[in-house]
FILOTI-605474 format. One record per atom (N, C-alpha, C, O, CB): x, y, z; residue number from 1; chain; atom name. Coordinates in steps of 0.05 Angstrom, whole numbers, plus 32768, in hexadecimal, padded with zeros to 4 digits. Glycine has a CB too. Example, Ala and Ser with C-alpha at 12.3 -4.5 7.8 and 13.67 -1.06 7.14 Angstrom:
<nodes>
{node {8108 7F8E 809C} 1 A N} {node {80F6 7FA6 809C} 1 A CA} {node {8108 7FBE 809C} 1 A C} {node {811D 7FBE 80A9} 1 A O} {node {80E2 7FA7 80B5} 1 A CB} {node {8101 7FD3 808E} 2 A N} {node {8111 7FEB 808F} 2 A CA} {node {8102 8001 809D} 2 A C} {node {810C 8017 80A1} 2 A O} {node {811A 7FF4 8072} 2 A CB} 
</nodes>
This chain:
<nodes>
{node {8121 81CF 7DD6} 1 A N} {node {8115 81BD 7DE9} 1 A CA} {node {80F8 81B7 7DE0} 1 A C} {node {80F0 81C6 7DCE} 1 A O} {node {8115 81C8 7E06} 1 A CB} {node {80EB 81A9 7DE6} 2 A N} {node {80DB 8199 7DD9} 2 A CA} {node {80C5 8192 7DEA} 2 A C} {node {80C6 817B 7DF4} 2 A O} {node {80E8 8184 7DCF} 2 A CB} {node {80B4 81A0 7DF0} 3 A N} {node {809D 81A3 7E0C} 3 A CA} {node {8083 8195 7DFC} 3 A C} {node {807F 8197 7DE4} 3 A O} {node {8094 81CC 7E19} 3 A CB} {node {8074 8189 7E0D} 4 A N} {node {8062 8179 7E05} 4 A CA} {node {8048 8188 7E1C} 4 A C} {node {804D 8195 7E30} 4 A O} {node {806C 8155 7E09} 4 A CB} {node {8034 8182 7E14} 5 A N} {node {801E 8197 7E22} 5 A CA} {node {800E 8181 7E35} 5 A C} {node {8007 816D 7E29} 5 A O} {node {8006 81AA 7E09} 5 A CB} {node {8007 8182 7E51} 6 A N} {node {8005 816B 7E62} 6 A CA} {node {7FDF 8169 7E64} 6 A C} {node {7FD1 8164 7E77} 6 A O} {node {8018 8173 7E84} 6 A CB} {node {7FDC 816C 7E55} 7 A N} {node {7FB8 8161 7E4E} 7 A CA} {node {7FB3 8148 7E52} 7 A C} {node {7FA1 8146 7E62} 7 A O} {node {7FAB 8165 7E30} 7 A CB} {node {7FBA 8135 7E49} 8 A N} {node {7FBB 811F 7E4D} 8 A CA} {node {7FC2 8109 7E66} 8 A C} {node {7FD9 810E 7E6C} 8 A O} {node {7FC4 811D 7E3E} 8 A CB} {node {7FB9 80F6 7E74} 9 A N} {node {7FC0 80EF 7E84} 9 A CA} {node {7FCF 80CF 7E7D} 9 A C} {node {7FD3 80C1 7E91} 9 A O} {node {7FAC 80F3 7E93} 9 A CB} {node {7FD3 80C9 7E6E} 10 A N} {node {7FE3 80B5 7E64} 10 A CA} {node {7FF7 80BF 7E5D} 10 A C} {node {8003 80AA 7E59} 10 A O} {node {7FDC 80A7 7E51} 10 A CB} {node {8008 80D3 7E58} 11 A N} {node {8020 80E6 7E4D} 11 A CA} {node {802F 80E7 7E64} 11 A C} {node {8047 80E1 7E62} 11 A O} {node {8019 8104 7E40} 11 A CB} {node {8023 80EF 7E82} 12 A N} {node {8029 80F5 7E96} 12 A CA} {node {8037 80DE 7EAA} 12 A C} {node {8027 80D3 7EB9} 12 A O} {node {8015 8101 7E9D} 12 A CB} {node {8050 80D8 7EAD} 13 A N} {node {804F 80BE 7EC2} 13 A CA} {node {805C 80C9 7EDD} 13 A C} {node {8069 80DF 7EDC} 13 A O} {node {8062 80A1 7EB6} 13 A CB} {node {805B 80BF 7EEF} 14 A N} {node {8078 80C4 7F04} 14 A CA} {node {808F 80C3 7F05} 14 A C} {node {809C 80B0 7EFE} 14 A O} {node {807B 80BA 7F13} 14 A CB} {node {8098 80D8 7F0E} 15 A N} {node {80BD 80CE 7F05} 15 A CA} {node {80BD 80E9 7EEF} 15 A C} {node {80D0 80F8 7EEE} 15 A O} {node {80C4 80A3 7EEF} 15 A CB} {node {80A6 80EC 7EDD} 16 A N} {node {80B6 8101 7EC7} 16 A CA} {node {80B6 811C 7ED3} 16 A C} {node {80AA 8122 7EE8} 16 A O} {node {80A6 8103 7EA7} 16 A CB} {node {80C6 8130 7EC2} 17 A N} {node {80CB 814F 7ED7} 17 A CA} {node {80B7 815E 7EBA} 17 A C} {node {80BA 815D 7EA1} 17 A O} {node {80FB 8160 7EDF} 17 A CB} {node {80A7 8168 7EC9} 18 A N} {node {8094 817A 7EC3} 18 A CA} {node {8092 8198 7ECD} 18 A C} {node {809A 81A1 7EE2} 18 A O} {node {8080 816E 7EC9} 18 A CB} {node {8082 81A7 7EB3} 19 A N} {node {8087 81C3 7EC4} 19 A CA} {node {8060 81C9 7EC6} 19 A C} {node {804F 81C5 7EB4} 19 A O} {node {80A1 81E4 7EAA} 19 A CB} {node {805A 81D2 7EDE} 20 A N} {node {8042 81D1 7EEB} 20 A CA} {node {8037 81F5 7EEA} 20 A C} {node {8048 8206 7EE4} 20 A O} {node {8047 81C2 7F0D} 20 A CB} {node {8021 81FC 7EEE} 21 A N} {node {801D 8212 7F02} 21 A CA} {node {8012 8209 7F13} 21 A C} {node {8006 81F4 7F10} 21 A O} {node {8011 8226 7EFB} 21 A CB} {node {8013 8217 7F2E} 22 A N} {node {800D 8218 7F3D} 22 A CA} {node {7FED 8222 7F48} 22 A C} {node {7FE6 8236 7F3C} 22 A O} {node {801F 821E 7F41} 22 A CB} {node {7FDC 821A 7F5B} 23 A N} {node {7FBE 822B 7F5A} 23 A CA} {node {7FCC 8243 7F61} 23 A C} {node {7FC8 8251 7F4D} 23 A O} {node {7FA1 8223 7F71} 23 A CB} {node {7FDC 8252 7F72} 24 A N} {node {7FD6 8273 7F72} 24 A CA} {node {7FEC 827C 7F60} 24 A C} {node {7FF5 8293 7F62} 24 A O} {node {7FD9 8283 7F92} 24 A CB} {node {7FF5 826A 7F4D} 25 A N} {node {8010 827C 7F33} 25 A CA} {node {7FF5 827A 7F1A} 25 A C} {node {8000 827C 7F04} 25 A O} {node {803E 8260 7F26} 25 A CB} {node {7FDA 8276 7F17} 26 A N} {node {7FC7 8274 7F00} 26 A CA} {node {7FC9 8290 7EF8} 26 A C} {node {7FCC 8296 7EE1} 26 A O} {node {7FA8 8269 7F08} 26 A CB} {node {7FC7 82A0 7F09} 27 A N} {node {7FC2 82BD 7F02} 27 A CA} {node {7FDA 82C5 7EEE} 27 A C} {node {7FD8 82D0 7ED8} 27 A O} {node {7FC0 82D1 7F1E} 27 A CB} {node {7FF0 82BE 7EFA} 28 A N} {node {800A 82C5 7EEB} 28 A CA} {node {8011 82B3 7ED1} 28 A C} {node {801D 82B8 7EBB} 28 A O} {node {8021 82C2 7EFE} 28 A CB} {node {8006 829D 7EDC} 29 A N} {node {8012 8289 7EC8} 29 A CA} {node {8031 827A 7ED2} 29 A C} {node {8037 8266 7EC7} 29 A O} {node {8016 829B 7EAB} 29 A CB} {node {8045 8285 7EE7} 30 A N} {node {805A 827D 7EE8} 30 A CA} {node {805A 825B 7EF0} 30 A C} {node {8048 824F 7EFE} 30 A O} {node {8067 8291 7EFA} 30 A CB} {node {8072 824F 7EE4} 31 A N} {node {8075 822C 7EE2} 31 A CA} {node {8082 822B 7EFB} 31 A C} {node {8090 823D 7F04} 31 A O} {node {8089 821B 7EC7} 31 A CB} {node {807C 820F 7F06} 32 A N} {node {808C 8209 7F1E} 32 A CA} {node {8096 81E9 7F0A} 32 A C} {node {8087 81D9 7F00} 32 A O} {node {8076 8205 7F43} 32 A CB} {node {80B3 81EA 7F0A} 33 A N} {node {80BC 81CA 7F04} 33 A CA} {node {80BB 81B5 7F16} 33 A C} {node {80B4 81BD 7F2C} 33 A O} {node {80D7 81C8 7EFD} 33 A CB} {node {80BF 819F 7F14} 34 A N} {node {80BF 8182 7F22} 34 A CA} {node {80C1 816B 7F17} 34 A C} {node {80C3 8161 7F01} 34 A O} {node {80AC 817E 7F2E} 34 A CB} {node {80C0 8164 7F2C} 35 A N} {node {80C1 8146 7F1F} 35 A CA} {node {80A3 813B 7F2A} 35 A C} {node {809A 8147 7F3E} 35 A O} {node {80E0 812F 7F2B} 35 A CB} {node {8094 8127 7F1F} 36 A N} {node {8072 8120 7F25} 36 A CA} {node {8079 8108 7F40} 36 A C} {node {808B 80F7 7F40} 36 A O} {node {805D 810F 7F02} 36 A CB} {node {8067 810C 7F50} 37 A N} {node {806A 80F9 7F64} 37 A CA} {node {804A 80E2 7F60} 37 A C} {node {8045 80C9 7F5E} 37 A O} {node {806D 810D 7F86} 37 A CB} {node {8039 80FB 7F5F} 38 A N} {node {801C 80E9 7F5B} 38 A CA} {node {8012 80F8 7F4C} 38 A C} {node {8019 810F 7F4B} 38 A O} {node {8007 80E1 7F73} 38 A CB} {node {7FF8 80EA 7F37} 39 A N} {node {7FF1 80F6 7F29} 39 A CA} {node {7FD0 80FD 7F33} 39 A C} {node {7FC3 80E9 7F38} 39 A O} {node {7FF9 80E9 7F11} 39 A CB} {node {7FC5 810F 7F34} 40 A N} {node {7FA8 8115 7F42} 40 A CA} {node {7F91 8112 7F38} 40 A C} {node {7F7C 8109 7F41} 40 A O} {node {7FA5 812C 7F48} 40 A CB} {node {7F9B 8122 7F14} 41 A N} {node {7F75 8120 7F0F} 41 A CA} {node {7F73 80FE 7F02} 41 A C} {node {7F86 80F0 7EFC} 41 A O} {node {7F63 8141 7EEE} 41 A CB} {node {7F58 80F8 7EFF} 42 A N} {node {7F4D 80E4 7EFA} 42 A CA} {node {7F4E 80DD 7EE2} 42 A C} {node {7F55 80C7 7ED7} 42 A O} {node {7F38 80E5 7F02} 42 A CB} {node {7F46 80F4 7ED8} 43 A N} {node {7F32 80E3 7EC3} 43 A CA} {node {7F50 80F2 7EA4} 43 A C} {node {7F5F 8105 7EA6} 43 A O} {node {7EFE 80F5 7EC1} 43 A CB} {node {7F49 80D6 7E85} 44 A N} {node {7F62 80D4 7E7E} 44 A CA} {node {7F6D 80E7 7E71} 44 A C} {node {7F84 80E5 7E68} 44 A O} {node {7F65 80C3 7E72} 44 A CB} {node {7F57 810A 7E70} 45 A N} {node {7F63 8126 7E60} 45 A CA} {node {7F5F 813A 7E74} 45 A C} {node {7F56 8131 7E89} 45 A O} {node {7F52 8131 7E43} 45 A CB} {node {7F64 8154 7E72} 46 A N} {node {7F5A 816D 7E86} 46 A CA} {node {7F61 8189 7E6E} 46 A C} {node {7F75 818B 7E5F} 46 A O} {node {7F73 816F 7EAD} 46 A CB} {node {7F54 8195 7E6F} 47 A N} {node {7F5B 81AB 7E5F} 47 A CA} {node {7F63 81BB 7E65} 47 A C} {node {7F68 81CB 7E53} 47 A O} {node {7F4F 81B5 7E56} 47 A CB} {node {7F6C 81C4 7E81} 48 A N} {node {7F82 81CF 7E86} 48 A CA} {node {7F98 81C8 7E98} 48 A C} {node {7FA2 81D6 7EA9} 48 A O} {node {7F7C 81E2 7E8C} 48 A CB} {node {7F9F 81A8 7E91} 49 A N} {node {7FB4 819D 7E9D} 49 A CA} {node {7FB1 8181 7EAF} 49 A C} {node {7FA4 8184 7EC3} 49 A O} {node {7FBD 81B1 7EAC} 49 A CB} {node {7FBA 816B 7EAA} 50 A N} {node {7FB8 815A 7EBE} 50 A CA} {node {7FC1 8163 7ED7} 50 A C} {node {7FD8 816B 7ED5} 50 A O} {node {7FC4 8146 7EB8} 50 A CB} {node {7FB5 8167 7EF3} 51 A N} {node {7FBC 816E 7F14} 51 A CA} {node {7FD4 8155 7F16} 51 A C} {node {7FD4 813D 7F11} 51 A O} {node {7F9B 816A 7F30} 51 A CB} {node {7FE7 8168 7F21} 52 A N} {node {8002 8141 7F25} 52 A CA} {node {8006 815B 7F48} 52 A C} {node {7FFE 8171 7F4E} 52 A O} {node {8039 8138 7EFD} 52 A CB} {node {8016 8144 7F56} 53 A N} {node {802A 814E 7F73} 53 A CA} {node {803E 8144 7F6D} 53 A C} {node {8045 812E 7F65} 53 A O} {node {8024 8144 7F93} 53 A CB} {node {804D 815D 7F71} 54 A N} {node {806D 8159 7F64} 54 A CA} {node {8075 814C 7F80} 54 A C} {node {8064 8149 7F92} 54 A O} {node {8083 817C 7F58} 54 A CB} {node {8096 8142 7F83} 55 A N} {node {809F 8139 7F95} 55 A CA} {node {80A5 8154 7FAC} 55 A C} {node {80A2 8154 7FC4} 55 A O} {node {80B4 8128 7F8C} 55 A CB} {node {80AB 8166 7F9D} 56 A N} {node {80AE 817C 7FB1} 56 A CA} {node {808D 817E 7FCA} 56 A C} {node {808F 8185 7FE1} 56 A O} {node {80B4 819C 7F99} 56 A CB} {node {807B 8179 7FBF} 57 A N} {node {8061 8178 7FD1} 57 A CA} {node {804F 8188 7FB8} 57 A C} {node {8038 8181 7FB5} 57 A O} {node {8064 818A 7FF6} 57 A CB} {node {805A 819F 7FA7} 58 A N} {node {8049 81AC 7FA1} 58 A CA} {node {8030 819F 7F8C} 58 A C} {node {8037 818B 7F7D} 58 A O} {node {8057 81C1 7F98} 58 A CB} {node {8016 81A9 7F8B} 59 A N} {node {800D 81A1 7F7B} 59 A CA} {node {8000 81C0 7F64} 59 A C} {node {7FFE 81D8 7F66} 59 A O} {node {7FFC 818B 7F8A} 59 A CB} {node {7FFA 81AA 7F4E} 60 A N} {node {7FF5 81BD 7F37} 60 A CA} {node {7FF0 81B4 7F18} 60 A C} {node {7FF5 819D 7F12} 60 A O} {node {800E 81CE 7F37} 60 A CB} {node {7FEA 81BF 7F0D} 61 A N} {node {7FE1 81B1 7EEE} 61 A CA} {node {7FFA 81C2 7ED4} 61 A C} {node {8004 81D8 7ECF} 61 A O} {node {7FB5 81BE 7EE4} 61 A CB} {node {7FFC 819F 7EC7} 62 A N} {node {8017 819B 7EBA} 62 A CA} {node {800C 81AB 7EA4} 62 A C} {node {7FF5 81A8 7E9A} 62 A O} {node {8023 817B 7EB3} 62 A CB} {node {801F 81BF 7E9C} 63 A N} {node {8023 81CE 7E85} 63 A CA} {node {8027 81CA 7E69} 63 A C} {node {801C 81CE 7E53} 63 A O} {node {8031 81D8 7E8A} 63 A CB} {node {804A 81BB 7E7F} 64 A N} {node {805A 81AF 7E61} 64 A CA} {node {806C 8195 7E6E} 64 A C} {node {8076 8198 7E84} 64 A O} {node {8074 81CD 7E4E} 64 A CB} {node {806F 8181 7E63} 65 A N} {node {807F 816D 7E66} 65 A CA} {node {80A0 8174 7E5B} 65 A C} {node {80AA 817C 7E46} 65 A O} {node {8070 8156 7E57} 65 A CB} {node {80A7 816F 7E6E} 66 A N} {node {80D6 8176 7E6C} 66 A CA} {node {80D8 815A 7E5F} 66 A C} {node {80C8 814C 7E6A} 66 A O} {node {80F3 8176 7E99} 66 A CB} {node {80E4 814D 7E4D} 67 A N} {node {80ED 8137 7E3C} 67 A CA} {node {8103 8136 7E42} 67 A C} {node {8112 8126 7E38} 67 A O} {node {80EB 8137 7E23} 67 A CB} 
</nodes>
């Protein structure tokens, strides 16, 4: 499988299923999957993840992009 690293905010659209952490899984590191509903941060890089809200409600910064 073939994971793409979600730094970028042009890589990221709605609709794609992404694997996130969560703010209280940072410590662990564990991924929550989804699919992106909105995408949060602004500006067009983040160094540790573009912030998206999955459709489930959760929010969190993209790890890795699912293709």
């Amino acid at each position: 499988m073939n994971l793409i690293n979600g730094q970028a905010r042009s890589s990221i659209k709605p609709g794609m299923i992404v694997l996130i952490v969560l703010k209280q899984d940072q410590g662990t590191g564990m991924l929550t999957k989804g699919v992106v509903r909105d995408i949060l941060t602004k500006s067009p890089t983040h160094p540790h993840g573009i912030k998206v809200r999955l459709e489930s409600g959760a929010v969190g910064r993209v790890k890795e992009i699912v293709p």
